[in-house]
N, C-alpha and C positions, 0 to 999 in steps of 0.2 A: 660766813661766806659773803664774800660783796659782788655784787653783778652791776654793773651797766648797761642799763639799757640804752639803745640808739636807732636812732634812725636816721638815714640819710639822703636827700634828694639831690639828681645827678642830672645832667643835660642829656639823658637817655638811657638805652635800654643795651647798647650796644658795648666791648668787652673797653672800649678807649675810655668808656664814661667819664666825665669830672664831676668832682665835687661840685652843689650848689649851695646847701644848706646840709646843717648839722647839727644835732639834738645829741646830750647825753643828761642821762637821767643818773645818780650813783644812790643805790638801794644799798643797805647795810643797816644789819641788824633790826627790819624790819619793819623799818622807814625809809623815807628818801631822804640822803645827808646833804646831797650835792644837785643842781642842775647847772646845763651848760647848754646856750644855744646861739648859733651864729647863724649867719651867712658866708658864702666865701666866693669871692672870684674866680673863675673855672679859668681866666683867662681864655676862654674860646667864644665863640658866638653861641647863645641858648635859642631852640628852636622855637615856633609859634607854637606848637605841641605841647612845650614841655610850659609855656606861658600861662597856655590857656589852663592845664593841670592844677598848675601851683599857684598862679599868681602871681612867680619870681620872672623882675620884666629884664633884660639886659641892662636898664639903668640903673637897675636899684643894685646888681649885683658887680658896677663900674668903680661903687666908694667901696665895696666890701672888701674885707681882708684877706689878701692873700693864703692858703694853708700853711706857710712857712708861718706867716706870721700869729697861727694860732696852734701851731705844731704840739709845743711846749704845754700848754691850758689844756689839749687834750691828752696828750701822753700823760700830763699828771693825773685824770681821773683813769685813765683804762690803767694804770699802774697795778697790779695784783688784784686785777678782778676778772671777774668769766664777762664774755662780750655776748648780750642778748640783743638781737633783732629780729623783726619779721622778716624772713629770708636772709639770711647770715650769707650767703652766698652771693647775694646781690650787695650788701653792705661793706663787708671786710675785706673783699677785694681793693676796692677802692681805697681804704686806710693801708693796706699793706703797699699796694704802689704807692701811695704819698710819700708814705713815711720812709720808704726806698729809695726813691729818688734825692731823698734829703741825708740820704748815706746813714740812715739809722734802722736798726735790726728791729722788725716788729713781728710777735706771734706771743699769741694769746687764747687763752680755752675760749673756747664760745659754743652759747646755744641759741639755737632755731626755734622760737615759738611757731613757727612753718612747719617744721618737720616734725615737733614736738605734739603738735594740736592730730598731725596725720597721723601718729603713733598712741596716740591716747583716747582718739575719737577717731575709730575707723567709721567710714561709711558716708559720712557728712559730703555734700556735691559739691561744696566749694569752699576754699581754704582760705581765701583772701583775709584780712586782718577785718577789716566789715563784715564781713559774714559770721566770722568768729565770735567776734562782740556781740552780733545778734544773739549770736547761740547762747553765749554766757549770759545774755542780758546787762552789758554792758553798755552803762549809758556816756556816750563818747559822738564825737562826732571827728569821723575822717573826712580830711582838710589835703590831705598831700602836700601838708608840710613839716616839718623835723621834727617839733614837738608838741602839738598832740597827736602825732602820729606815736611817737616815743609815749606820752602819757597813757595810750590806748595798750600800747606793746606790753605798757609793763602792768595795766590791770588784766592782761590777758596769759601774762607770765605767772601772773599770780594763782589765778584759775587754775593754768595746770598744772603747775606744783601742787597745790592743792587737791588734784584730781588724782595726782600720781603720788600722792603720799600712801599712809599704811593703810593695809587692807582693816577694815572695820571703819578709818575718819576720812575714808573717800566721796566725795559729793556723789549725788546720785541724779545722774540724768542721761536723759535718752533721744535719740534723735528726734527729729521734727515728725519724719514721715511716721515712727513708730511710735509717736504719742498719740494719733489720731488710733492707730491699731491698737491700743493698750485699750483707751475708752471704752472700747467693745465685745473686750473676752470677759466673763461671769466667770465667777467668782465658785463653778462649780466643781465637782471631780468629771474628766474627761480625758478627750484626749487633744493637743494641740499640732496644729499641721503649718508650720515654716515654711514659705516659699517663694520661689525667686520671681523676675521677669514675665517669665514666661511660662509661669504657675506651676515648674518643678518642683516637686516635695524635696526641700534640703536636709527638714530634720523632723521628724512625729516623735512625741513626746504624752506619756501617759503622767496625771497629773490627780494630787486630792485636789488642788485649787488650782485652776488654768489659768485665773487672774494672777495668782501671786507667783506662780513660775512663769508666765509668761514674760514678767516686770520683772524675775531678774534673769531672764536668759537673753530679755533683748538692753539691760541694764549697758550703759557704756564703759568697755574696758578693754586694754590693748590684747588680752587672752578672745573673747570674742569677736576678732575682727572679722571673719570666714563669715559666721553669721550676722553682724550688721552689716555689713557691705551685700551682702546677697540677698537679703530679706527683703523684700517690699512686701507682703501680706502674710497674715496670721489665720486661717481657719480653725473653729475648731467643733470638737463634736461632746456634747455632752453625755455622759454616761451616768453621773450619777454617784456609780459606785467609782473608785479608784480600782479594784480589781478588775473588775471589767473593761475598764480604761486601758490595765493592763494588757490582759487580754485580745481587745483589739489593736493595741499598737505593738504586740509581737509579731503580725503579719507582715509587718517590714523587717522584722528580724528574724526570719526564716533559717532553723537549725534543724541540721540534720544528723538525727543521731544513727551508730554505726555502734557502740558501744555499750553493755549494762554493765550493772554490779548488781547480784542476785544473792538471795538467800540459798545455802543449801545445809543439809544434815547429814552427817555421815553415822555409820553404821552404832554408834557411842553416842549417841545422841547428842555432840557437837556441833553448832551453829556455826558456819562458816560463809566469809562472804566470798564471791566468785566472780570473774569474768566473762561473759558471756556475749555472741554478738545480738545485737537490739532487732528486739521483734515485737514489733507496732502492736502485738493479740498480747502478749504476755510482758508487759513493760518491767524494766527491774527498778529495783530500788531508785538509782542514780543513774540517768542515763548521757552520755558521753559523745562529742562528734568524732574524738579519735582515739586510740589505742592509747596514745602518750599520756592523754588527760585522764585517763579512766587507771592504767595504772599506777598513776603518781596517785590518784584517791585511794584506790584499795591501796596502797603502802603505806598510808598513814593510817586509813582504819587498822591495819594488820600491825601497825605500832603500838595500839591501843590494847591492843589482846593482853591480859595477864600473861605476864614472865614465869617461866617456869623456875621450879623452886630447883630442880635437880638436873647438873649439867648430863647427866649420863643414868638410865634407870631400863628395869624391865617391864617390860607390859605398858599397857597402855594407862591415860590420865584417871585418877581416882573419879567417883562419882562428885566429889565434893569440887575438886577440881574445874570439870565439866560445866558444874553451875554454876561456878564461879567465871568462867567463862562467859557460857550464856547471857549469862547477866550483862557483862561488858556492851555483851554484844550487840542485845535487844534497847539498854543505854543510845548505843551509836545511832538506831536505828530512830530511835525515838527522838533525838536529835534532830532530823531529818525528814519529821513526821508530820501529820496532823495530830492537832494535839488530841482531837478523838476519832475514831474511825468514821463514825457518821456526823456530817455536821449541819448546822444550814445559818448561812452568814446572808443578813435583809438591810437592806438601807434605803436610802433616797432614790428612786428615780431618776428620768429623764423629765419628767413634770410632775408639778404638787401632788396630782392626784395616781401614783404609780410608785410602786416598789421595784428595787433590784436583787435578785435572789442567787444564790449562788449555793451550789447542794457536791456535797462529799460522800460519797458512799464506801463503804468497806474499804476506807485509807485512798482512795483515788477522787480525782476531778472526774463528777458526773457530769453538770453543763451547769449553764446559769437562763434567768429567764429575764423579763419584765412582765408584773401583771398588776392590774391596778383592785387588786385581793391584799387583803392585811395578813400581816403574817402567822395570825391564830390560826388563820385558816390553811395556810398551805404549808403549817407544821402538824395538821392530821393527816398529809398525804401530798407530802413533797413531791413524791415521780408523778402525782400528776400534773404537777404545774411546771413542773424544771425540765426546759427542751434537754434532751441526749446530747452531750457533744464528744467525740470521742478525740481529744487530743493529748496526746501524752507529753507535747512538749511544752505545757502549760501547765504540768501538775508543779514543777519544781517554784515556779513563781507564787502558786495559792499555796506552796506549806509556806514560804515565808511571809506570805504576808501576814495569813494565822497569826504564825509568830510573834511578829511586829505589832499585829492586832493586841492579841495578849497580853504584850507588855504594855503597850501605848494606849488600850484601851479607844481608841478612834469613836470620837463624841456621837458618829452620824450612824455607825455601824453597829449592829448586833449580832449575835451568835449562839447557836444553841448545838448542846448535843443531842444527839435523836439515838436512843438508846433501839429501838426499834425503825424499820423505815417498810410502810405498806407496799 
């Protein structure tokens, strides 16, 4: 791909502008092949304004060359390449009427490091080509005039292709306001509080490490723009535990269930799972906020059932049958389960000197506690250190994390069965 960069300084801001000066930079193949830089005669009067900016005085721009007479020198480098400038809008214009008025057809792909920086770096307060280079730490100095204003365009081109390349060899950096916010979240399990202006909670976020999710949720990239634009402060709460963290940051996500999936037995001693409406005393297996969700589950447990061997018979399924069944059944369930009926999962605290406990009794979420007791001691008699909590819409979160626990083994967390519970 060849790109040209450019930049071009005009005797104003207004849609008549002329030309005063003109930069092309021609990149190819991942150097620069070619530069070009002029002055030109706008033929009109340049204001004190635009004087004092640039330093382009009306006499200096009296010997300079006409645009006819550099027409030719520029249409040969934008010749088959993409037109890159800081505001392309303010830029191209002005070539396309030149090059119009000279009775020759000009249009050409082009890209906006303007538009491109606002697309790739949401949030940032100001987009000027300076402020940019700050951000990059690009060392440049803006002059307001054609080329190094063009030499800055095009280390800052660079940047964002760079940025915007594949996901895994993307630079990693984050806005100003939220490197100071990053300093200050630990590195602990908790939970993390997003929020805007005027201290509304945009996003809570339960966390094993608040430090390292917080660095990439506020990481810059055009998928989180919602959240870097909105964010000015990070709160967060430590817990300790990540289930707990859990725990607490479900309060924002407030489910209501309407729906179970229950065990039942029919008179064959057949295990079957059921639909039932959701009752907070007697919770089922899997509980559901609506009708739809709960029987698209039971249809697939109910796919699972052993096939029957015979398309048409008398009597009811053998005993052998039956258990064969069963088995499936109590399989699915255990899918679905704690991996022991009573458990008791202890970790880190809220500080050095404190445990976090978290206790399962006969297959359900009993509650969780903090006490600054080791956990010899309050595996002789868990109920009495572990507060009661009765929520049902948090048992489905503590079987997977088990789960996850189980496989992943989690360095900070422990778990025991309690084959007995006082």
């Amino acid at each position: 791909m060849r790109y040209v960069i450019a930049d071009i300084e005009a005797t104003g801001l207004d849609a008549d502008r002329e030309m005063i000066e003109i930069a092309l930079i021609v990149w190819e193949d991942d150097k620069i092949v070619d530069v070009f830089e002029s002055l030109i005669n706008p033929l009109t009067p340049v204001s004190t304004f635009i004087t004092q900016l640039t330093d382009i005085t009306h006499r200096s721009l009296e010997n300079a060359p006409k645009f006819y007479e550099i027409a030719e020198r520029v249409q040969l480098r934008l010749q088959d390449a993409v037109f890159v400038s800081h505001n392309v809008e303010f830029d191209l214009p002005m070539l396309e009427r030149a090059f119009t008025r000279m009775g020759v057809s000009f249009k050409m792909k082009s890209i906006c490091t303007l538009r491109l920086a606002q697309e790739l770096v949401p949030g940032l307060k100001s987009y000027t080509l300076e402020d940019l280079c700050r951000f990059f730490h690009i060392k440049t100095k803006i002059r307001h005039r054609a080329l190094p204003d063009a030499q800055a365009a095009l280390k800052l081109f660079l940047e964002l292709k760079e940025l915007a390349g594949p996901r895994g060899k993307q630079k990693i950096i984050y806005l100003p306001q939220h490197e100071k916010i990053l300093k200050h979240i630990p590195a602990h399990a908790g939970v993390l509080y997003f929020k805007d202006e005027h201290q509304q909670l945009i996003k809570a976020m339960a966390c094993a490490d608040m430090s390292e999710q917080a660095h990439a949720e506020l990481r810059v990239r055009p998928e989180a723009r919602e959240l870097l634009v909105k964010c000015t402060g990070v709160e967060f709460e430590v817990t300790g535990s990540e289930l707990i963290a859990q725990f607490k940051c479900a309060r924002f996500f407030q489910r209501t269930f309407k729906f179970s999936i229950t065990l039942s037995t029919t008179d064959s001693g057949e295990q079957r799972f059921s639909l039932m409406p959701f009752r907070p005393q007697a919770a089922g297996l899997w509980n559901f906020e609506s009708k739809t969700q709960a029987l698209k589950f039971l249809k697939r447990l109910e796919a699972a059932y052993p096939k029957s061997y015979f398309a048409w018979r008398e009597g009811g399924k053998s005993k052998q049958e039956i258990l064969e069944h069963n088995r499936v059944v109590e399989s699915l369930i255990k899918e679905r389960s704690f991996p022991a009926r009573n458990l008791l999962l202890w970790g880190p605290g809220r500080n050095p000197s404190e445990w976090s406990y978290v206790l399962i009794q006969e297959g359900r979420l009993y509650g969780w506690s903090y006490r600054d007791v080791a956990p010899e001691e309050v595996l002789e008699n868990p109920l009495g250190f572990i507060k009661h909590r009765k929520n049902p819409e948090l048992q489905e979160m503590a079987v997977r994390y088990f789960k996850e626990h189980r496989q992943k083994r989690k360095k900070n967390d422990q778990w025991r069965e309690l084959k007995e519970l006082r």
